[in-house]
C-alpha positions as CSV (number, residue, x, y, z in Angstrom):
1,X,-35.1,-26.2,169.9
2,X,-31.4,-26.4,169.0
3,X,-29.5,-28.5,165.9
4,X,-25.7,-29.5,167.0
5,X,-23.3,-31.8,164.9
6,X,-23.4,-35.1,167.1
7,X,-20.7,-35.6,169.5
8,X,-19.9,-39.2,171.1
9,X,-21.2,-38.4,174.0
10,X,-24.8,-38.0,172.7
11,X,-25.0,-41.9,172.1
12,X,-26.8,-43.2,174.9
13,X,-29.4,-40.2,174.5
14,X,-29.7,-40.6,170.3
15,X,-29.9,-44.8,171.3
16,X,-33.0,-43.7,173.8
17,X,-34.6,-41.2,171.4
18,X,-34.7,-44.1,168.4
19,X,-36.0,-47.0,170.6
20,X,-38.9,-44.4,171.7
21,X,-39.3,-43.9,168.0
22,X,-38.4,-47.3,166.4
23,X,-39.5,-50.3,169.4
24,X,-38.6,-52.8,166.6
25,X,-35.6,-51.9,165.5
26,X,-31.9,-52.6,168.0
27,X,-29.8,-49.6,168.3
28,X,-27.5,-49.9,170.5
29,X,-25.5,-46.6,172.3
30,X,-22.0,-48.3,171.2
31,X,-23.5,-48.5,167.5
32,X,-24.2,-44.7,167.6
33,X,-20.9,-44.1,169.4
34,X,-19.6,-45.9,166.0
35,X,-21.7,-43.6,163.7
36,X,-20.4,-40.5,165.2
37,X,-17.1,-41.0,165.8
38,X,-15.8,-43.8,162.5
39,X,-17.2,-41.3,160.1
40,X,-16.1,-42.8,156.2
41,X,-15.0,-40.0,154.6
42,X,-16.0,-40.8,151.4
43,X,-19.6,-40.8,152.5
44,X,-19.6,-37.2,153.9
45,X,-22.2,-37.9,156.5
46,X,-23.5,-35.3,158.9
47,X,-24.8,-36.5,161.7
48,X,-27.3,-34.0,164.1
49,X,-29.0,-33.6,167.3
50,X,-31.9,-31.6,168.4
51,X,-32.4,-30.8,171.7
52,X,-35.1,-28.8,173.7
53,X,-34.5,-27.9,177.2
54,X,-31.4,-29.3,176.8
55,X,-32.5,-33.1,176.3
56,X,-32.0,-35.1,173.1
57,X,-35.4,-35.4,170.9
58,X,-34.5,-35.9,167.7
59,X,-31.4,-37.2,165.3
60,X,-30.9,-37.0,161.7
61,X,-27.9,-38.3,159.6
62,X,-27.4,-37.9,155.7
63,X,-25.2,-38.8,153.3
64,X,-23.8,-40.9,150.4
65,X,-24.4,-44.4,149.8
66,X,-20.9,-45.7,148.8
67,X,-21.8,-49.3,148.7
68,X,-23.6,-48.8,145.4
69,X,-21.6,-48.1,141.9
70,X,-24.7,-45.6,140.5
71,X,-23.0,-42.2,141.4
72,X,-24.8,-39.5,143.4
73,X,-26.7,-41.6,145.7
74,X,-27.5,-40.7,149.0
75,X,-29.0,-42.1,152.0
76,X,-31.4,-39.9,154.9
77,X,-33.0,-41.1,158.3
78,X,-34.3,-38.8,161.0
79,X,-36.5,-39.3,164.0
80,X,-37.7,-37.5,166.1
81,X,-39.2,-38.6,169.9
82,X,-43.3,-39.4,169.8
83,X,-43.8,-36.6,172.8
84,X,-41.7,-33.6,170.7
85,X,-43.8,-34.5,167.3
86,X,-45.2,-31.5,165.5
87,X,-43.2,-28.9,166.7
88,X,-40.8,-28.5,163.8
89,X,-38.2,-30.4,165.1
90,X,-38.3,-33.1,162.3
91,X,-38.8,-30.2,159.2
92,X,-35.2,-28.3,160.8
93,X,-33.8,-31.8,160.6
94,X,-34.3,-32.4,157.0
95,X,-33.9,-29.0,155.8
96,X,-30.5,-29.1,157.0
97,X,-29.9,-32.6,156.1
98,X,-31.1,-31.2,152.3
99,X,-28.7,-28.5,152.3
100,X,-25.9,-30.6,153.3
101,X,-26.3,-33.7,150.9
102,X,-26.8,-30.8,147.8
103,X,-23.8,-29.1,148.8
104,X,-21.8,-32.6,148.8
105,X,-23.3,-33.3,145.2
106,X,-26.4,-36.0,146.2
107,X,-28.3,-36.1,143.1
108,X,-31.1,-38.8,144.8
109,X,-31.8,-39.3,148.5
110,X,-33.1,-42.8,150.1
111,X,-35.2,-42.4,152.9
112,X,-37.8,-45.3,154.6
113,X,-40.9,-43.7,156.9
114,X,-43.6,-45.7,159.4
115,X,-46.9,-45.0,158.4
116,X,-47.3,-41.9,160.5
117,X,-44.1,-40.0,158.9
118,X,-45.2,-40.9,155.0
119,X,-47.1,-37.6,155.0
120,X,-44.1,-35.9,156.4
121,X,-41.8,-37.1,153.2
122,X,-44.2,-36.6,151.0
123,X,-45.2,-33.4,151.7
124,X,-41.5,-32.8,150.8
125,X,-41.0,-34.1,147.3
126,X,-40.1,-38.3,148.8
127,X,-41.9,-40.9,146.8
128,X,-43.1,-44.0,148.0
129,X,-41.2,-47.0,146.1
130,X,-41.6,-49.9,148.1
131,X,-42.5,-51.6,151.1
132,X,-40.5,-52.6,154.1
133,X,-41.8,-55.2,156.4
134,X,-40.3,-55.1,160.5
135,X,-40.9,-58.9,162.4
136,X,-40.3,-59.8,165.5
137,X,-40.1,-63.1,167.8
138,X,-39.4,-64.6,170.8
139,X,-36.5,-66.9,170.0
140,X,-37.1,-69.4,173.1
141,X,-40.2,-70.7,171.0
142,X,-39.3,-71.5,167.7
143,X,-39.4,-75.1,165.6
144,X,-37.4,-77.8,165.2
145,X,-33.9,-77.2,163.6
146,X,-33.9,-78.6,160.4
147,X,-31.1,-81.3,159.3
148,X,-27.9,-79.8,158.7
149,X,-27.0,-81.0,154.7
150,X,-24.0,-83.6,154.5
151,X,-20.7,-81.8,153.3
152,X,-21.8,-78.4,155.5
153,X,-20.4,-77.5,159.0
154,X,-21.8,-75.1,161.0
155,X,-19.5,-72.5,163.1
156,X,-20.0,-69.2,164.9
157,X,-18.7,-66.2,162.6
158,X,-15.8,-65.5,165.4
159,X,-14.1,-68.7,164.2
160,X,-14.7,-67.7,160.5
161,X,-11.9,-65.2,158.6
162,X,-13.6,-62.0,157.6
163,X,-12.2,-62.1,154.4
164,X,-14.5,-65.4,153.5
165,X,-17.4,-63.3,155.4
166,X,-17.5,-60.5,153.0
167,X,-17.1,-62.8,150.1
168,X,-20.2,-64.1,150.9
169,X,-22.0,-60.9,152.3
170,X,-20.9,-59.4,149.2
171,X,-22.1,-61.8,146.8
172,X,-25.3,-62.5,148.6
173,X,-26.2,-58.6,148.7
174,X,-26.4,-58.6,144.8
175,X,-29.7,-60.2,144.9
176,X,-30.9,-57.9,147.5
177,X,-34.1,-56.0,146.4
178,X,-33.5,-52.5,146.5
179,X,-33.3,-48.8,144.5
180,X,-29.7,-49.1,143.7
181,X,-27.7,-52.2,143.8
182,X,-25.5,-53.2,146.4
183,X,-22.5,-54.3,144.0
184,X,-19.4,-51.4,145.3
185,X,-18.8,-52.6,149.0
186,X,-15.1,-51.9,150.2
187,X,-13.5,-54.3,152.2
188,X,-12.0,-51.9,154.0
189,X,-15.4,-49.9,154.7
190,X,-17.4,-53.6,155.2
191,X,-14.1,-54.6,158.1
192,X,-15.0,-51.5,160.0
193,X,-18.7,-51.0,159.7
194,X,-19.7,-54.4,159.6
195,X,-17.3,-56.5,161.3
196,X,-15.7,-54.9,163.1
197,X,-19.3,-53.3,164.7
198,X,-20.0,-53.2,168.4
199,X,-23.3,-54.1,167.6
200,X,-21.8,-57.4,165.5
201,X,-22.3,-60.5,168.3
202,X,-19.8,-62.8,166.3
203,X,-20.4,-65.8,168.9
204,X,-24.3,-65.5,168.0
205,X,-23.8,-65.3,164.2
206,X,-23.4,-68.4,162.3
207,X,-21.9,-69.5,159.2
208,X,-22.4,-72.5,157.2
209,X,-19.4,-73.8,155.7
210,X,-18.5,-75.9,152.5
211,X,-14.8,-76.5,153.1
212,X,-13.0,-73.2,153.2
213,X,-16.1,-71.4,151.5
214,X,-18.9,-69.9,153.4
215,X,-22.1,-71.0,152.0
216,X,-24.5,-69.1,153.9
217,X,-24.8,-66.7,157.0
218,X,-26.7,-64.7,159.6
219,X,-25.5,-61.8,161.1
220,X,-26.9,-61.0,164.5
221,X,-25.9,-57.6,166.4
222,X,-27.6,-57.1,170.0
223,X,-28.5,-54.6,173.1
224,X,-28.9,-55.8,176.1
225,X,-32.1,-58.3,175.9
226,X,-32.7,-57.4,172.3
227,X,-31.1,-58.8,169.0
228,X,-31.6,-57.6,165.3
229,X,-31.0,-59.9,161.9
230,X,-28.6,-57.7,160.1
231,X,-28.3,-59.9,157.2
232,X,-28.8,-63.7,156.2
233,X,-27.6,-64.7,152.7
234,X,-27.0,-67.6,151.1
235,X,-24.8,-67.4,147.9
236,X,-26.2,-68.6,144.7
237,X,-24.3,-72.2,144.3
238,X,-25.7,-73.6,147.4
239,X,-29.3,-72.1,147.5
240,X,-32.0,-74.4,147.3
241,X,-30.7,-76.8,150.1
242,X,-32.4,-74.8,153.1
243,X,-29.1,-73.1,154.6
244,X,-30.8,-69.3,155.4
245,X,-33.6,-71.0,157.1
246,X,-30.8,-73.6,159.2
247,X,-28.2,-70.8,160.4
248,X,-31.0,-68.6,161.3
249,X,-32.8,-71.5,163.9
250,X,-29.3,-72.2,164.7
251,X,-28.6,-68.5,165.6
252,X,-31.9,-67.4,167.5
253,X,-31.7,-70.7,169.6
254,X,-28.0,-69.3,170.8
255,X,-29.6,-66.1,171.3
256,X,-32.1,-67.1,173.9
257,X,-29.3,-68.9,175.7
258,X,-27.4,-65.7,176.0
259,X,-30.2,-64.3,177.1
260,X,-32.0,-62.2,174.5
261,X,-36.1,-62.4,174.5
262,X,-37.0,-60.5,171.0
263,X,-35.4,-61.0,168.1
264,X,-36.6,-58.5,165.1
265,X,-35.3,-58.6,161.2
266,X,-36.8,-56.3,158.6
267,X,-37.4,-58.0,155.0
268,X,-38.0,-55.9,151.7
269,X,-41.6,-56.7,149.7
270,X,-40.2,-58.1,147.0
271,X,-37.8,-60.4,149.3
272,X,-40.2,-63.5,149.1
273,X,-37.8,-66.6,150.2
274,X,-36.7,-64.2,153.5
275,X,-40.1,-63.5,154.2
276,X,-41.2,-67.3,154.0
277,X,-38.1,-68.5,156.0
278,X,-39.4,-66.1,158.5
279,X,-43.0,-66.9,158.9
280,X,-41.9,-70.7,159.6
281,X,-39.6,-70.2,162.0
282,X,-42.7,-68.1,163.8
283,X,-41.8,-64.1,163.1
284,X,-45.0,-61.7,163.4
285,X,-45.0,-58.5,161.7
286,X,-44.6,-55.4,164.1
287,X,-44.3,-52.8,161.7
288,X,-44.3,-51.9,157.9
289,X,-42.1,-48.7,156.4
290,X,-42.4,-47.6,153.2
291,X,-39.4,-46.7,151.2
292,X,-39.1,-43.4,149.7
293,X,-37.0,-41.4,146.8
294,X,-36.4,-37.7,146.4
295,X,-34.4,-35.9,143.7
296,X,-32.6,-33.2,144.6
């Protein structure tokens, strides 16, 4: 088995190697492409390979979270392929990944594990913290669309200025539950990660508009037959009125015209009004991750 720094060309391999691994989450190669190759310098991330024979089995990044304003957080995720498990090739991953986000001045590391990689982290020093729920559904069966509230117009997010998007991601993402809070996101870093992402389908995302102001949003990124929720949020002076749970019918219904036949979305424990939205509009749990901590 051999590490290597990731290269572009390893995306389709690293994209293969995490659907093996992660059937319910959407990685697609041109999103990997993205990690490897728009690296934010201010996050310092290292991105690796492993490779036996060769072939691509595992892939391990690390590196600070910048969205956040506590300093000297840091953010892990490695996987390795189910047929190359228990040969070491995960503990060279994070050994490395260890040495590298200590070197850069990481003070605490985020990681999230399925149930058969928990032992894994916690065998070295990770703590569980909280829960991480994975749903997925077919979105050419779903419910009726609910009424769309006078005063709000619905529009895909390609006809919405990314400026008002981030406002609104922004301001929704300080309510998200988490272990650092989500209040130091650049626009700059937001216009090339998020929106500007080859995994972003802007004609399948949906915004719901009061006037000039977006009032709530789903984000949907996609490969091939596949699509992933990146993020629905609704910002505090319009909750209450049902928009997460309209843009989000309104968006998987224009996903199963273009095509797509599983959508998946991953909710946080403590994310009650997500989860809800979700089971009525027919999402079945696939998976559940816990999240884990580790001071280094």
């Amino acid at each position: 088995m051999d590490l290597r720094t990731a290269v572009p060309e390893d995306a389709e391999a690293v994209s293969a190697v995490r659907r093996a691994t992660y059937p319910y989450a959407v990685t697609s190669p041109a999103t990997v492409r993205q990690w490897i190759s728009s690296q934010s310098p201010t996050k310092q991330a290292l991105r690796l390979v492993a490779e036996v024979d060769g072939s691509i089995v595992g892939w391990g990044s690390a590196g600070f979270n910048t969205w956040t304003s506590e300093p000297g957080q840091g953010n892990l995720s490695i996987c390795v392929h189910p047929e190359h498990r228990r040969q070491g090739i995960g503990s060279a991953l994070i050994d490395r990944l260890h040495e590298h986000l200590t070197g850069i001045g990481v003070v605490r590391v985020r990681a999230f594990a399925d149930p058969v990689g928990v032992g894994f982290a916690r065998k070295r020093g990770y703590d569980g913290t909280r829960q991480m729920h994975y749903s997925g559904i077919d979105p050419r069966v779903l419910p009726d669309q609910p009424p769309t509230p006078e005063g709000i117009r619905l529009a895909a997010m390609d006809a919405v200025d990314p400026r008002q998007a981030y406002t609104a991601d922004t301001i929704a993402s300080l309510d998200e539950p988490g272990d650092s809070p989500l209040d130091s996101i650049d626009y700059d870093e937001w216009l090339k990660e998020v929106w500007d992402s080859p995994a972003l389908d802007k004609s399948l995302s949906v915004a719901a508009l009061a006037g000039d102001e977006v009032a709530a949003f789903t984000a949907v990124e996609t490969d091939g037959d596949r699509a992933w929720s990146g993020m629905t949020g609704t910002i505090p002076g319009y909750r209450g009125q049902g928009l997460a749970k309209l843009v989000k019918s309104v968006a998987l219904r224009r996903c199963a015209a273009a095509g797509i036949t599983g959508a998946f979305t991953s909710n946080d424990d403590e994310n009650g009004p997500m989860l809800a939205i979700n089971n009525w509009l027919g999402y079945r749990r696939v998976q559940t991750e816990t999240g884990l901590l580790r001071t280094l």
